[in-house]
C-alpha positions as CSV (number, residue, x, y, z in Angstrom):
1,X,-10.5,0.1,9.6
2,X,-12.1,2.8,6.9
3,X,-15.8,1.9,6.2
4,X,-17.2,3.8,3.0
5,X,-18.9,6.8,3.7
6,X,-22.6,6.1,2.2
7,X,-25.2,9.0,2.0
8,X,-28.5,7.5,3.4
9,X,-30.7,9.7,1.2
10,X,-28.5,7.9,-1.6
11,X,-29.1,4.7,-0.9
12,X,-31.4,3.7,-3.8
13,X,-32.5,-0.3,-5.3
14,X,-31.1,-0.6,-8.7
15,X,-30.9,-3.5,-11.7
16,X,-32.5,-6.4,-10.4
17,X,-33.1,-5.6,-6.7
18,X,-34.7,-8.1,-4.3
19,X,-36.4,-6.7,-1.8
20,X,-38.0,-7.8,1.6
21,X,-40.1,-6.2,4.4
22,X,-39.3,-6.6,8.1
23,X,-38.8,-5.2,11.1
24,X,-35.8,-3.6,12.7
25,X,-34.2,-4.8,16.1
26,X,-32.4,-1.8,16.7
27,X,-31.7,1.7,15.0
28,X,-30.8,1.3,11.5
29,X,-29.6,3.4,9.4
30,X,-30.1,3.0,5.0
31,X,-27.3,1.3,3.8
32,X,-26.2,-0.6,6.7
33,X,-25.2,-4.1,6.5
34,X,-28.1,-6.6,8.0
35,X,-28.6,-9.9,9.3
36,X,-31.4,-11.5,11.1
37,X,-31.6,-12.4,14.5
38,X,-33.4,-15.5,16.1
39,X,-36.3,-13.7,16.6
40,X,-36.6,-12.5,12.7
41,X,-35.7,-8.9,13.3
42,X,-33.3,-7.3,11.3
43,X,-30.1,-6.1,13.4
44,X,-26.8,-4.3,12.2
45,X,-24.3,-7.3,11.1
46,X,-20.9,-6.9,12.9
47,X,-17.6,-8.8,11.5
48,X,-16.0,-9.3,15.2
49,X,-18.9,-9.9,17.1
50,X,-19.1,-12.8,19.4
51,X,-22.4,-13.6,18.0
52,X,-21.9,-16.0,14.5
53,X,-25.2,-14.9,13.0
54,X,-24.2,-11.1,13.7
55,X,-21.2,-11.8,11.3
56,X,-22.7,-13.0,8.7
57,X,-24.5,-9.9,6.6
58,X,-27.9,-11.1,4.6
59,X,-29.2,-7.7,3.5
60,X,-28.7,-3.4,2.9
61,X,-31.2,-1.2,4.9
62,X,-32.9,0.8,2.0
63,X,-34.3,3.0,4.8
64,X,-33.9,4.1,8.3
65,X,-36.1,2.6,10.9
66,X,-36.0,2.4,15.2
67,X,-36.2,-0.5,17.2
68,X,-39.9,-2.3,16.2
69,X,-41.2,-0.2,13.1
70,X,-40.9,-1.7,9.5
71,X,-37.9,-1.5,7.5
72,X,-37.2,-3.0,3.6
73,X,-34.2,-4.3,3.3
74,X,-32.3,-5.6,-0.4
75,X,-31.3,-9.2,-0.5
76,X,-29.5,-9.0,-4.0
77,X,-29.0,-7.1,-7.0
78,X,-27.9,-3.7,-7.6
79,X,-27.5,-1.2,-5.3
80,X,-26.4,2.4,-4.7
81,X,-24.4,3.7,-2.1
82,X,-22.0,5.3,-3.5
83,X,-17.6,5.8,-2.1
84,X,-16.5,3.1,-3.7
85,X,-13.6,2.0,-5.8
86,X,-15.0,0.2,-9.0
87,X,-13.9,-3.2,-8.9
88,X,-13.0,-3.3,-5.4
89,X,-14.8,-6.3,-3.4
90,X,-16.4,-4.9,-0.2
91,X,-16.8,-7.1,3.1
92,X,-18.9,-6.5,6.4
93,X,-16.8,-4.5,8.9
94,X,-15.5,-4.9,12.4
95,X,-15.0,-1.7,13.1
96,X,-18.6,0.1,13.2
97,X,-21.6,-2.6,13.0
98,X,-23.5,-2.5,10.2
99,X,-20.3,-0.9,8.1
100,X,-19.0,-2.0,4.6
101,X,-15.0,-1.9,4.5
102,X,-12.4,-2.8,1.8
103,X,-10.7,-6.0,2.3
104,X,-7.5,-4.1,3.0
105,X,-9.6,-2.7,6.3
106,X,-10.6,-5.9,7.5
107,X,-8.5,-6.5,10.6
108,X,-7.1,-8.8,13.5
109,X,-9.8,-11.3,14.5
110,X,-12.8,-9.9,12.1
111,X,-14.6,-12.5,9.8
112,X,-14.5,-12.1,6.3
113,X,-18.0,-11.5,4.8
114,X,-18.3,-10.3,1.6
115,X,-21.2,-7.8,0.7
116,X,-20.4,-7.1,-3.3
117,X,-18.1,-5.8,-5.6
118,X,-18.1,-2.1,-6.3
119,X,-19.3,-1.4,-10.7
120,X,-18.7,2.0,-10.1
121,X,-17.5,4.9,-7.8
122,X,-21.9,4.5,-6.9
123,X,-23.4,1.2,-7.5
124,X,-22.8,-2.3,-5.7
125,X,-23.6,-5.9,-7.0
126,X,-24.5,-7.3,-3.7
127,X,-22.9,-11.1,-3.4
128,X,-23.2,-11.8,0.2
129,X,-20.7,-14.2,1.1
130,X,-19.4,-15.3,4.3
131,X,-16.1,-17.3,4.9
132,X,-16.8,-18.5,8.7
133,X,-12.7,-17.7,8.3
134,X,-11.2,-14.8,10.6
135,X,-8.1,-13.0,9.8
């Protein structure tokens, strides 16, 4: 599987971003996909994980943040990241947690979350979506 390649210093809110505040469960990196755990942290979504709520992505980090510090997160909206296709639909990833793949990378036994559909070679429309279907 080929996640995009996003530039953390360019991940950056755009047309009607919502935002949220938390914390992070674990090192995150800005533009990872998120979900959050039963304990309200934020943790790095993962499309084969054993865990359901781990495979189903809620949020983008909009910053980097270690275990226990704050981190803001986008809900929905715009967003840049940037390695895209425009018009390509995105979905979580199996392959690296927190990673945003093509649906031509989603493999073997991965869930298929969607995250948003590429406008441009830069910005995503964030359309979280997930199918509880594996493929």
């Amino acid at each position: 599987m080929v996640d995009i390649t996003i530039t953390a210093a360019n991940v950056l809110p755009g047309a009607g971003a919502v935002t949220e505040q938390g914390t992070a469960g674990e090192t995150i990196t800005a533009g990872q996909a998120l979900y959050k755990d039963s304990t309200g942290n934020w943790m790095k979504a993962d499309a084969d994980s054993a865990v359901a709520a781990a495979r189903d992505a809620k949020a983008i980090a909009l910053c980097g943040a270690s275990a226990n510090q704050p981190i803001t997160v986008q809900r929905s909206g715009e967003i840049t990241l940037g390695g895209m296709t425009a018009g390509v639909t995105y979905y979580l990833s199996g392959a690296t947690a927190g990673g945003i793949a093509p649906i031509a990378d989603v493999g073997t036994g991965e869930y298929f979350d969607v995250i948003g559909i590429a406008k441009s070679t830069t910005v995503m429309k964030l359309l979280f979506g997930y199918s509880g279907v594996s493929a």
